[in-house]
MITI-651035 format. One record per atom (N, C-alpha, C): atom name; x, y, z; residue in one letter. Coordinates in nm, 3 decimals, always signed. Example, Ala and Ser with C-alpha at 12.3 -4.5 7.8 and 13.67 -1.06 7.14 Angstrom:
BEGIN
- at, u, v, w, aa
- N, +1.319, -0.569, +0.780, A .
- CA, +1.230, -0.450, +0.780, A .
- C, +1.320, -0.330, +0.780, A .
- N, +1.285, -0.225, +0.708, S .
- CA, +1.367, -0.106, +0.714, S .
- C, +1.290, +0.003, +0.787, S .
REM end
This chain:
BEGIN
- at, u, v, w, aa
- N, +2.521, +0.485, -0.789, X .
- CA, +2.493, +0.627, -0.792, X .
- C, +2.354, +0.651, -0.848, X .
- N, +2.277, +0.744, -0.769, X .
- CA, +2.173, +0.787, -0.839, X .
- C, +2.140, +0.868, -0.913, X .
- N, +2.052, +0.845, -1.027, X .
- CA, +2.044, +1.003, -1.075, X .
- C, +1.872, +1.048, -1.147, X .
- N, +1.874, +1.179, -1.143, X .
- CA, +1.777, +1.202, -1.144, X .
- C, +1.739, +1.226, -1.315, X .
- N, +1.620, +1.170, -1.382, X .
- CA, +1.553, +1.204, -1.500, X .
- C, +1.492, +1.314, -1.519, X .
- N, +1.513, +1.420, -1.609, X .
- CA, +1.414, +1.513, -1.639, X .
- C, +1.423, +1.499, -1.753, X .
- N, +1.286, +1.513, -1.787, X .
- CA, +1.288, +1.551, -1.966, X .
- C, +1.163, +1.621, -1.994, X .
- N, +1.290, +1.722, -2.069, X .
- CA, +1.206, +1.840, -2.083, X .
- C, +1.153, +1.837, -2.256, X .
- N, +1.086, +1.872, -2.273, X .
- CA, +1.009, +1.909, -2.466, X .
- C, +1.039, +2.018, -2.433, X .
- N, +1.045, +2.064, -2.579, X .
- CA, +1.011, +2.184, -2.634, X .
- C, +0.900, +2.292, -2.536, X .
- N, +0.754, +2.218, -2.562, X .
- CA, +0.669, +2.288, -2.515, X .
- C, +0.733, +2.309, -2.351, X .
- N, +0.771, +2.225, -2.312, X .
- CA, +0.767, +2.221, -2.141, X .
- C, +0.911, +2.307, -2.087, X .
- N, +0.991, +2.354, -2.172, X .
- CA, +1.097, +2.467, -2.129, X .
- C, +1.037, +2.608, -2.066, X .
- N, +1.070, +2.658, -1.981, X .
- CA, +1.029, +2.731, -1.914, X .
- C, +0.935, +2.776, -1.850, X .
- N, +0.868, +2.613, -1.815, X .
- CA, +0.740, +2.621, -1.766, X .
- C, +0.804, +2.602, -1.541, X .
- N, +0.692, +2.640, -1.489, X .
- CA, +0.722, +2.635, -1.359, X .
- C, +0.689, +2.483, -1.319, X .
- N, +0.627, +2.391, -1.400, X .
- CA, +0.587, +2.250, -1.319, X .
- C, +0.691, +2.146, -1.254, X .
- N, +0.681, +2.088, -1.200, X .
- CA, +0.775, +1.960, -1.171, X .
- C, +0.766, +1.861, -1.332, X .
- N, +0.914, +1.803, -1.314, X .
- CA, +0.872, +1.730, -1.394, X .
- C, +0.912, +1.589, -1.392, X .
- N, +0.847, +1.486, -1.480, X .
- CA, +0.767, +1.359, -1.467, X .
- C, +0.979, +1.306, -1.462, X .
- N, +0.981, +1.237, -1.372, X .
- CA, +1.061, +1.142, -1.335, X .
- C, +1.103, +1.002, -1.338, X .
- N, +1.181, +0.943, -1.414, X .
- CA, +1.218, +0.764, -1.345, X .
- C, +1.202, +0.752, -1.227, X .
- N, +1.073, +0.661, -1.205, X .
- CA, +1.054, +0.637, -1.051, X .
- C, +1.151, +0.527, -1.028, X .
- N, +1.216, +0.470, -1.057, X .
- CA, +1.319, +0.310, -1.060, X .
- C, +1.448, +0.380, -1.011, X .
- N, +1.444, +0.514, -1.089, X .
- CA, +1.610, +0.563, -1.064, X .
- C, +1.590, +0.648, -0.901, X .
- N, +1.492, +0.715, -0.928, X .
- CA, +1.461, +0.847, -0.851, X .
- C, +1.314, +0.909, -0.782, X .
- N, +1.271, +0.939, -0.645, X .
- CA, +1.180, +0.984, -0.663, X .
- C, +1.166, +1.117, -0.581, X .
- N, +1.080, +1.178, -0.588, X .
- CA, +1.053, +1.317, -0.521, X .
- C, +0.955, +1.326, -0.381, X .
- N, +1.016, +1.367, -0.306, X .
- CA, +0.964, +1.385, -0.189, X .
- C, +0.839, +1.480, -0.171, X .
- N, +0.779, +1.501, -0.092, X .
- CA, +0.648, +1.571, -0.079, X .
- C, +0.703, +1.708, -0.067, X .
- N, +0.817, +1.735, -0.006, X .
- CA, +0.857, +1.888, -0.009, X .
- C, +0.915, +1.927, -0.141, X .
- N, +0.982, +1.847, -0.247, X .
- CA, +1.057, +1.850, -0.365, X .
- C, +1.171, +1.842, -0.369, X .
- N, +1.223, +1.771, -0.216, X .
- CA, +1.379, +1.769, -0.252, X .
- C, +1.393, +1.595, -0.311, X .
- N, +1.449, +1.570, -0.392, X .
- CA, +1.479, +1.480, -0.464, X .
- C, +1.563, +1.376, -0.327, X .
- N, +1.528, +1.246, -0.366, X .
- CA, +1.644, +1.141, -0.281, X .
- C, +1.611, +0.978, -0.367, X .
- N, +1.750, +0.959, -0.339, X .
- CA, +1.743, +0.825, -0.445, X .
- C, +1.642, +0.702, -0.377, X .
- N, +1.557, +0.614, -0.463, X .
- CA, +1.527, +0.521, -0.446, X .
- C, +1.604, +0.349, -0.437, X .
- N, +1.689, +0.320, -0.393, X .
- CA, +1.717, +0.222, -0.475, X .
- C, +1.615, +0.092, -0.437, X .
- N, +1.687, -0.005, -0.479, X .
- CA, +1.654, -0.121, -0.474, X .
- C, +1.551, -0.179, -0.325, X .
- N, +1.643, -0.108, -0.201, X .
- CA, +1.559, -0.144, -0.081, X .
- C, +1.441, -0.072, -0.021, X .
- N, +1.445, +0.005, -0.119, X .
- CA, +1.323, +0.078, -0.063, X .
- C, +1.168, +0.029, -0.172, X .
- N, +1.193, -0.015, -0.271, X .
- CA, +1.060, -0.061, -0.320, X .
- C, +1.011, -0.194, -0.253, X .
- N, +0.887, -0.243, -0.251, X .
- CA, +0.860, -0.340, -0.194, X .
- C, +0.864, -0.462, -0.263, X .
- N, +0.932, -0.616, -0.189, X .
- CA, +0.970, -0.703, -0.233, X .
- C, +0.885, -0.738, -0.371, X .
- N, +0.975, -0.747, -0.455, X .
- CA, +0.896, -0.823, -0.594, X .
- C, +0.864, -0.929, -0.575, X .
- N, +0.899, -1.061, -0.540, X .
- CA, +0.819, -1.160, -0.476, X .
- C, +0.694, -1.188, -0.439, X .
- N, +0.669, -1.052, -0.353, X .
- CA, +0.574, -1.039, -0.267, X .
- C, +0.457, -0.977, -0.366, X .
- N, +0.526, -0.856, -0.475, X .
- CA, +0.406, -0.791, -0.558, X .
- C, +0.375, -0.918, -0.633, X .
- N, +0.437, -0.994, -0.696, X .
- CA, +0.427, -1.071, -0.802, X .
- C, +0.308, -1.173, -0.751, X .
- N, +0.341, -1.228, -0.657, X .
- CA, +0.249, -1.367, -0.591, X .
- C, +0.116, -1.255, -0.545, X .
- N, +0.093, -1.157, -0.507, X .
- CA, -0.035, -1.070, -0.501, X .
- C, -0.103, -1.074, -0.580, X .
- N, -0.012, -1.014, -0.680, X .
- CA, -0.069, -0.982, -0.848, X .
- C, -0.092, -1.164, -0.956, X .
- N, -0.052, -1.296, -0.931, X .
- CA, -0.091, -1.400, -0.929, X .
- C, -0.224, -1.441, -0.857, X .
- N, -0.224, -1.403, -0.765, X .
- CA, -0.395, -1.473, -0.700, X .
- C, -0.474, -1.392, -0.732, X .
- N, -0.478, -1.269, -0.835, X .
- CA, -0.575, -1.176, -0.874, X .
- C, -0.572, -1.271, -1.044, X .
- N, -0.488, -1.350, -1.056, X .
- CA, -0.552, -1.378, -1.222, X .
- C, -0.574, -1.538, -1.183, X .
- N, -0.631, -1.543, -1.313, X .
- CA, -0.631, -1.734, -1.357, X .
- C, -0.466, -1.760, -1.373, X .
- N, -0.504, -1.950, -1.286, X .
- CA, -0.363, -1.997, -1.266, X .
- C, -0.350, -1.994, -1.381, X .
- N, -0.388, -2.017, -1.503, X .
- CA, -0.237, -2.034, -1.664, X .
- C, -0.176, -1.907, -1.661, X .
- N, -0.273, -1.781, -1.612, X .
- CA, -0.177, -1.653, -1.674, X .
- C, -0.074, -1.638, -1.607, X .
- N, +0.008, -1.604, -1.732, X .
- CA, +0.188, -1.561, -1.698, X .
- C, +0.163, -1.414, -1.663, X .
- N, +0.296, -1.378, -1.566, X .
- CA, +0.326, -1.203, -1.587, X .
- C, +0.469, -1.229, -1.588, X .
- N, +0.464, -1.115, -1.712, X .
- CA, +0.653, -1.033, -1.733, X .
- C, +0.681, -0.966, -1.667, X .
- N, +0.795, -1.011, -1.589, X .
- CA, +0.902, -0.935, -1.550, X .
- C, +0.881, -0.819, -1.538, X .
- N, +0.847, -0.748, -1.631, X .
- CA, +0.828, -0.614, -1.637, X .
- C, +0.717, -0.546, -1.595, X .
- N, +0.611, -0.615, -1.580, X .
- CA, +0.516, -0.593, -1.521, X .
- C, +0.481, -0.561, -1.421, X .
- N, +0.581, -0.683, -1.345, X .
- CA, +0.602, -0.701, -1.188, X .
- C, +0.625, -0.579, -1.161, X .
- N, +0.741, -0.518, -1.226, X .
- CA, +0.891, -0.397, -1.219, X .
- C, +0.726, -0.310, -1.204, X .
- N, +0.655, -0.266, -1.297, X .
- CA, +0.569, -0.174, -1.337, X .
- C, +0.504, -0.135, -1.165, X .
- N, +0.447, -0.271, -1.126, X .
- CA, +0.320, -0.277, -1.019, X .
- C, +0.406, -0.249, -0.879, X .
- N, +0.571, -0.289, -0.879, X .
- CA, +0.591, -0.294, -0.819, X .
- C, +0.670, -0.126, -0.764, X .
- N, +0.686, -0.090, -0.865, X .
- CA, +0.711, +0.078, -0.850, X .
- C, +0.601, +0.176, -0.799, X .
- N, +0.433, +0.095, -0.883, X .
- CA, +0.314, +0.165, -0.862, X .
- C, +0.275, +0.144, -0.724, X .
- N, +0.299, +0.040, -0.683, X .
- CA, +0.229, +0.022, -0.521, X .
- C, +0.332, +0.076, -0.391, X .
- N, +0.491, +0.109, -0.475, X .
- CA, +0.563, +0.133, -0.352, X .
- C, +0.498, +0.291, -0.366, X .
- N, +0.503, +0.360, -0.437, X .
- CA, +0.453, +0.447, -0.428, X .
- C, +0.305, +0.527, -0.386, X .
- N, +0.229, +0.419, -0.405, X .
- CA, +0.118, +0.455, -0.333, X .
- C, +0.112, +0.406, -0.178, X .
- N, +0.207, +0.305, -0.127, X .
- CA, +0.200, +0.302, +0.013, X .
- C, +0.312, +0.396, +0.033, X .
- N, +0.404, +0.510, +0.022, X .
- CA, +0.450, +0.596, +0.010, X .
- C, +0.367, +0.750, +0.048, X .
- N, +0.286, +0.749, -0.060, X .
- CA, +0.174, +0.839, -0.036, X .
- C, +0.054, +0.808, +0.046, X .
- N, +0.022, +0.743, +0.085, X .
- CA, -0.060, +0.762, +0.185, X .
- C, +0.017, +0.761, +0.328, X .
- N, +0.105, +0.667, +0.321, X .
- CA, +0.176, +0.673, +0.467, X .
- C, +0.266, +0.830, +0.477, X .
- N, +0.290, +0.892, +0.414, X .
- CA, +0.341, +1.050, +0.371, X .
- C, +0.200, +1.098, +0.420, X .
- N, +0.080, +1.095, +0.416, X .
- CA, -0.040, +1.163, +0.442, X .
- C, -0.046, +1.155, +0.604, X .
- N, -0.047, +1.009, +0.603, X .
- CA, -0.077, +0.969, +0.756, X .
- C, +0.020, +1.028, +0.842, X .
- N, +0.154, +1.034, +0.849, X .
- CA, +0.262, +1.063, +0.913, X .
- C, +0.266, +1.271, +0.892, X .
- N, +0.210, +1.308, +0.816, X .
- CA, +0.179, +1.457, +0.832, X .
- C, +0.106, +1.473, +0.938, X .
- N, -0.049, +1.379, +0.938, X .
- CA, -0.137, +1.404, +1.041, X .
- C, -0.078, +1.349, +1.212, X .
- N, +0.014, +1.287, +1.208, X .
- CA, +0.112, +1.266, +1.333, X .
- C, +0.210, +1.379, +1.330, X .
- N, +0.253, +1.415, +1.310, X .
- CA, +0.314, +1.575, +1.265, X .
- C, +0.257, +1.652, +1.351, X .
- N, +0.121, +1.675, +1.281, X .
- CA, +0.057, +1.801, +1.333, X .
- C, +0.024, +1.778, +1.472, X .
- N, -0.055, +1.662, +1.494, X .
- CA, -0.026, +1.604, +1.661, X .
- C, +0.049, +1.559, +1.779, X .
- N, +0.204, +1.597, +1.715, X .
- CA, +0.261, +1.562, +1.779, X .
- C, +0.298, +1.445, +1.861, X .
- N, +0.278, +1.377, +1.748, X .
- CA, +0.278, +1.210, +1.777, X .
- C, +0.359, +1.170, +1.696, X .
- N, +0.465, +1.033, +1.719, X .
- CA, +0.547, +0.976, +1.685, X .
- C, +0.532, +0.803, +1.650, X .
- N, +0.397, +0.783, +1.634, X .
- CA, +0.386, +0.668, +1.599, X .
- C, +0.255, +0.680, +1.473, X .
- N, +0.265, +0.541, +1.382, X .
- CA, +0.132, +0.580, +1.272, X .
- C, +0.060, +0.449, +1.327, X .
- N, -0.077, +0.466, +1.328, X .
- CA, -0.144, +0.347, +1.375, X .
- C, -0.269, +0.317, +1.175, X .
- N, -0.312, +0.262, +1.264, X .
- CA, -0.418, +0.239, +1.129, X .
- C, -0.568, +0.272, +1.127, X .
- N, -0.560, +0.409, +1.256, X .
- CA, -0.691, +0.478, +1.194, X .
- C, -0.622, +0.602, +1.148, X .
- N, -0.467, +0.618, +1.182, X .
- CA, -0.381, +0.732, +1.069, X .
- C, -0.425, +0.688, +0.907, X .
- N, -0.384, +0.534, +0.900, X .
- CA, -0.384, +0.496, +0.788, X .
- C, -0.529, +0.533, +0.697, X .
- N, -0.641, +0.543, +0.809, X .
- CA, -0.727, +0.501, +0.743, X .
- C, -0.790, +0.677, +0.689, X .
- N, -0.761, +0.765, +0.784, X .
- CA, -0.774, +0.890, +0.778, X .
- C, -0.695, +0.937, +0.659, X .
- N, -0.577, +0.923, +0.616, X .
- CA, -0.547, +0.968, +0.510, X .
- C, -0.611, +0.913, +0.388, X .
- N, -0.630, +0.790, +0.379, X .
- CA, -0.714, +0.769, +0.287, X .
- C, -0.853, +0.824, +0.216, X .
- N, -0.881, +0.846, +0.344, X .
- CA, -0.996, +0.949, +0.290, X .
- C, -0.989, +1.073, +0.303, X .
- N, -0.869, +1.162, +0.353, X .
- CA, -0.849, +1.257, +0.297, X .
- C, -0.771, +1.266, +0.141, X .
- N, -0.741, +1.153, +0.133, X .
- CA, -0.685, +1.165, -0.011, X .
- C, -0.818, +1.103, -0.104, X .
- N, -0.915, +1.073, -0.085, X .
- CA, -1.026, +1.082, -0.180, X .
- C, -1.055, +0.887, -0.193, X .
- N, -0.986, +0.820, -0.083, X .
- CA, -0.976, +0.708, -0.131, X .
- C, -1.124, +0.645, -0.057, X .
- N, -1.221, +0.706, -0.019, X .
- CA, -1.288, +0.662, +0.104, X .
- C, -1.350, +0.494, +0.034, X .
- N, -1.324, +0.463, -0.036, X .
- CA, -1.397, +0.291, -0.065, X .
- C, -1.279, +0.222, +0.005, X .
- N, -1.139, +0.253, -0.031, X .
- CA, -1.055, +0.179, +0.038, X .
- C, -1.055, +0.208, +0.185, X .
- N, -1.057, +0.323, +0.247, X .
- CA, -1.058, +0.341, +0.354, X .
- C, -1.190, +0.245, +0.436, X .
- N, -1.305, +0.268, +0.396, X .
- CA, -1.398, +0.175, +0.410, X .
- C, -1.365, +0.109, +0.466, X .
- N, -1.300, -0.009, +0.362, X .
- CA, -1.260, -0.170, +0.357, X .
- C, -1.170, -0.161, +0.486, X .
- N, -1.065, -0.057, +0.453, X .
- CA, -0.940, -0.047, +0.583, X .
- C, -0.994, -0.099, +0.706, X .
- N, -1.177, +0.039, +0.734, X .
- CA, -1.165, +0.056, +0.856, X .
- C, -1.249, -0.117, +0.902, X .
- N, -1.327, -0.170, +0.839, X .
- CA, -1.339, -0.272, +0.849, X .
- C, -1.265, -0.403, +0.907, X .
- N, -1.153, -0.420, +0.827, X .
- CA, -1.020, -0.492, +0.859, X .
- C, -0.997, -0.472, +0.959, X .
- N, -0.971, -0.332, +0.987, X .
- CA, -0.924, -0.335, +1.157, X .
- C, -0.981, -0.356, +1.233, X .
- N, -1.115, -0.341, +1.221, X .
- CA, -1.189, -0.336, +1.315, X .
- C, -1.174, -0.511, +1.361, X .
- N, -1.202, -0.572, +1.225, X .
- CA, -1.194, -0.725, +1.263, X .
- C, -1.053, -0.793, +1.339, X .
- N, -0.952, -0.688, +1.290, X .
- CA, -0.836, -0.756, +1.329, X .
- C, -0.811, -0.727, +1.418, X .
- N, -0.868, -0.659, +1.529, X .
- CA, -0.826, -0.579, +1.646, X .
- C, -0.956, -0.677, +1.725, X .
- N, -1.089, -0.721, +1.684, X .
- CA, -1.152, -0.813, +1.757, X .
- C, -1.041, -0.957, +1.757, X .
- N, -1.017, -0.988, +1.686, X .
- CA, -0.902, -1.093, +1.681, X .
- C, -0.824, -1.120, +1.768, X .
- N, -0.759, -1.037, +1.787, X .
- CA, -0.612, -1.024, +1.853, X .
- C, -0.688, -0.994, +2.015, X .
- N, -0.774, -0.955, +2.043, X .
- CA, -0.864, -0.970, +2.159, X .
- C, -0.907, -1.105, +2.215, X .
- N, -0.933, -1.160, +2.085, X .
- CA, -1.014, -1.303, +2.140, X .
- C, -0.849, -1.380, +2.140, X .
- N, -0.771, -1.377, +2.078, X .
- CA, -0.668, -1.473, +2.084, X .
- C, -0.560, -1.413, +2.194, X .
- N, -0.584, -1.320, +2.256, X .
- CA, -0.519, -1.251, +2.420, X .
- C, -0.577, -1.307, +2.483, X .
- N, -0.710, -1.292, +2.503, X .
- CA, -0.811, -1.345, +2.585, X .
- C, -0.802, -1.506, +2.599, X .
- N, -0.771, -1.572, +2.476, X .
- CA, -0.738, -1.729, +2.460, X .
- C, -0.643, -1.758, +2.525, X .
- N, -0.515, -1.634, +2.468, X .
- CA, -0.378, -1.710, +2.533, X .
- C, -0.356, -1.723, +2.701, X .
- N, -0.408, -1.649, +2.745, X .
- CA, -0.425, -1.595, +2.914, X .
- C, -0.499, -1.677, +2.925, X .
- N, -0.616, -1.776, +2.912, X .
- CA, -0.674, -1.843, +2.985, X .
- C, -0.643, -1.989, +2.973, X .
- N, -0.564, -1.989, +2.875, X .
- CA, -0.511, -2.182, +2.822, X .
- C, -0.364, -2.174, +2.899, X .
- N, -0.283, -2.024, +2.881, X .
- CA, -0.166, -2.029, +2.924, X .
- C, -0.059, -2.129, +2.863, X .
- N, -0.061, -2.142, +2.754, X .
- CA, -0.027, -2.220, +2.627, X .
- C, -0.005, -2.096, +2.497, X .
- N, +0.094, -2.083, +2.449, X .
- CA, +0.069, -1.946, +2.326, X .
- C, +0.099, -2.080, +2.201, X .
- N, -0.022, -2.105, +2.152, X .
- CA, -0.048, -2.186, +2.032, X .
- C, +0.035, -2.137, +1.918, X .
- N, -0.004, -2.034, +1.927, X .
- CA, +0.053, -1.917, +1.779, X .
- C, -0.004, -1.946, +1.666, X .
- N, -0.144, -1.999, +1.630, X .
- CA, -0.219, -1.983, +1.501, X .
- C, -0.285, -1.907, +1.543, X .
- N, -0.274, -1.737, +1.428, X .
- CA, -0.356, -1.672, +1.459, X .
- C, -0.431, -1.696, +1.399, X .
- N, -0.599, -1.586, +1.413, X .
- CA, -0.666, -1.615, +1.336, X .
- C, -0.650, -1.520, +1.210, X .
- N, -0.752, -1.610, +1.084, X .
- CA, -0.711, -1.531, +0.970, X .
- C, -0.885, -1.469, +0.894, X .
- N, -0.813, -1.342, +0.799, X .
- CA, -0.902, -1.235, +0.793, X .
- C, -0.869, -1.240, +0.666, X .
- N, -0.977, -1.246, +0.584, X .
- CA, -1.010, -1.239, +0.417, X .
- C, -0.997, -1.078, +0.415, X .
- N, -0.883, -1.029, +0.335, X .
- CA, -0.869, -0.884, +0.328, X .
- C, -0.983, -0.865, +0.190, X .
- N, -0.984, -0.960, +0.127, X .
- CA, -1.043, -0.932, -0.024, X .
- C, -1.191, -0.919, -0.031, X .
- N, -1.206, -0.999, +0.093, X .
- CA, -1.397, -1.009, +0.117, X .
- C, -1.453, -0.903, +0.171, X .
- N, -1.361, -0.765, +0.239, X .
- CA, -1.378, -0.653, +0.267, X .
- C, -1.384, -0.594, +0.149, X .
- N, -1.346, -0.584, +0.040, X .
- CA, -1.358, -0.498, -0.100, X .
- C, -1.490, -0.518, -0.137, X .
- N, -1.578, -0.462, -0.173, X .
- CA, -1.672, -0.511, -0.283, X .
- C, -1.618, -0.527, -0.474, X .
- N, -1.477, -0.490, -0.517, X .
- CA, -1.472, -0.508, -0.615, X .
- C, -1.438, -0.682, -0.630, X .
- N, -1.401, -0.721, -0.512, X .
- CA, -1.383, -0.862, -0.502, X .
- C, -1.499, -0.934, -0.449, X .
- N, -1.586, -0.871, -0.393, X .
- CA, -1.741, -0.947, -0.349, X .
- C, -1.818, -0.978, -0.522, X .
- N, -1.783, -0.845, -0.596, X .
- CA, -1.857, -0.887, -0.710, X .
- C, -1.793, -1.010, -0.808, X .
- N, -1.633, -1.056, -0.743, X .
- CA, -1.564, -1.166, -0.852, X .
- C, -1.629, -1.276, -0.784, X .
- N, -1.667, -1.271, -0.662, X .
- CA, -1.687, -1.383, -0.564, X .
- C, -1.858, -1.450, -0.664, X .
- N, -1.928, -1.292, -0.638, X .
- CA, -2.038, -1.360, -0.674, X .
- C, -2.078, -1.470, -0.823, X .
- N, -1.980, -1.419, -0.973, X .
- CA, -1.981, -1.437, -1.056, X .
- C, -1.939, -1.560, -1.045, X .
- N, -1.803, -1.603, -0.986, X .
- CA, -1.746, -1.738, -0.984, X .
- C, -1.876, -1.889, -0.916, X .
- N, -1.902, -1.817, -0.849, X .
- CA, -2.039, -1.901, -0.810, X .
- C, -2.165, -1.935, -0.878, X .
- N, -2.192, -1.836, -1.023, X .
- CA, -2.261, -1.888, -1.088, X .
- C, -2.244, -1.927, -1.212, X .
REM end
C-alpha cells in the first residue's frame, strides 16, 4: 500500500503550497494528482550504482543509501524531462517521443549544456546506425557489434577530468 507524506510545521499550516513529499513512498504528478511509486518504477539500482562507480576512483565505496538517494534523484529527473518532452507531443499531436523531443525539453527546462551534449550524441548515433545499415545491406551478414559512442566525451565537465588525468 502506498501512502502519501506530508509534513506540515507550524509555519507551513495554512499556506496554499504543495508540500515536500517521500519520493520512495510517493510522488506527484505534473497536474497534482498524487500516484504511488513503487519499486518498478525507479530505475534499476544496479544500473545507478555501476554509473555512479565509473564516476569515482576504483577504492571508493558507496552506501546503500546513497545509491537509494541517486537513484530516486535521477528517476526523477528522467521523469521530468520526459513529462516536458511528452507535453510537447501533446500539443502536436503526436504519439511517439523521439530525441530531438528529448532534447527540446531540455532546453526548455534551462538545461541547454545537457541538451548540447544530447544533441551531439544523436547526431553521432544516428550517423552510426547509418553506416552500420549501410554495412549490414552490403556484407548481408548482421555482425551485431555496434558501434560505440563515448557519451562522457560529449560533456565538457568530463573533457575537463579527461584533461587533468593526462597530466
Amino acid at each position: 500500500m502506498s501512502e502519501n507524506f506530508n509534513f506540515i510545521g507550524p509555519a507551513q499550516v495554512g499556506q496554499s503550497q504543495p508540500q515536500p513529499q517521500n519520493l520512495s513512498r510517493a510522488s506527484t504528478s505534473r497536474d497534482g494528482n498524487s500516484g504511488a511509486v513503487g519499486h518498478d518504477n525507479l530505475l534499476p539500482i544496479a544500473n545507478v550504482g555501476r554509473i555512479m562507480k565509473e564516476a569515482l576512483p576504483p577504492q571508493a565505496k558507496i552506501s546503500k543509501r546513497a545509491k537509494e538517494t541517486i537513484q530516486e534523484c535521477a528517476t526523477e529527473f528522467v521523469g521530468f524531462v520526459t513529462g516536458e518532452a511528452s507535453e510537447r507531443c501533446r500539443r502536436e499531436r503526436r504519439k511517439t517521443i523521439n530525441g530531438d523531443d528529448i532534447c527540446h525539453a531540455m532546453r526548455s527546462l534551462g538545461l541547454d549544456h545537457y541538451a548540447d551534449a544530447m544533441r551531439r550524441y544523436l547526431q553521432r548515433y544516428r550517423e552510426s546506425e547509418e553506416l552500420a545499415a549501410a554495412l549490414n545491406s552490403g556484407s548481408g551478414s548482421g555482425s551485431g557489434g555496434g558501434i560505440q559512442i563515448d557519451v562522457r566525451a560529449e560533456l565538457s565537465i568530463f573533457r575537463g577530468h579527461e584533461q587533468q588525468d593526462r597530466n
